[in-house]
N, C-alpha and C positions, 0 to 999 in steps of 0.2 A: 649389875644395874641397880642403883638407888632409887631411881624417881622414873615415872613416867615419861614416854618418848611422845605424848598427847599433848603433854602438858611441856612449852618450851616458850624461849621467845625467839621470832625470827626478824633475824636480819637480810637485806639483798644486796647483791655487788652489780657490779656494770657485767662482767666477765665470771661467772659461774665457772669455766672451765680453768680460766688463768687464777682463778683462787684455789681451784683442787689442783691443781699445779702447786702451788705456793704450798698447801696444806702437804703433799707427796714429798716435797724437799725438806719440809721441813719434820716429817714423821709421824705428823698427826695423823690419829685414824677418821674415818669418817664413811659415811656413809649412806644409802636411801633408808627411807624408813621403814622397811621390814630387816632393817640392819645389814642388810647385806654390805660389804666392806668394798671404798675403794668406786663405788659409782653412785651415779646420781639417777634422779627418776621425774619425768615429768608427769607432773599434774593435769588434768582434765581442761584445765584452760591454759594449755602452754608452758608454764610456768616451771624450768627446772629444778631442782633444789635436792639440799643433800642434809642431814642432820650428822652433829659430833657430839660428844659428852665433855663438857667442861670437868675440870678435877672435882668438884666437887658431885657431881652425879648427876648435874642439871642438863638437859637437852638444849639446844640451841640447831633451828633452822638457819640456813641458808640460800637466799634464793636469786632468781635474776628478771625479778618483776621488772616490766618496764611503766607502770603506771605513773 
């Protein structure tokens, strides 16, 4: 781990699940944010989301806000 999993920038999909789908085919790892591999975690106000490391060390969220 490089950099901090606090420090990222998030993106959101329509479909949270059909993207860790996407992410599973194609072998990216990913995961919630106590790192656990492979599932996602909802937030306090609904919102599911999942974080992966880019090659370079950077964090990036994932989520399925609908605002």
């Amino acid at each position: 781990e490089l950099h901090d999993i606090n420090i990222h920038i998030a993106f959101r999909v329509a479909s949270l699940e059909d993207f860790m789908k996407h992410l599973d085919e194609l072998g990216v790892k990913y995961g919630n944010f106590q790192k656990k591999q492979g599932v996602s975690q909802t937030r306090g106000d609904g919102i599911k989301q999942i974080y992966l490391e880019d090659p370079d060390g950077y964090w990036l969220e994932v989520n399925d806000d609908k605002f």
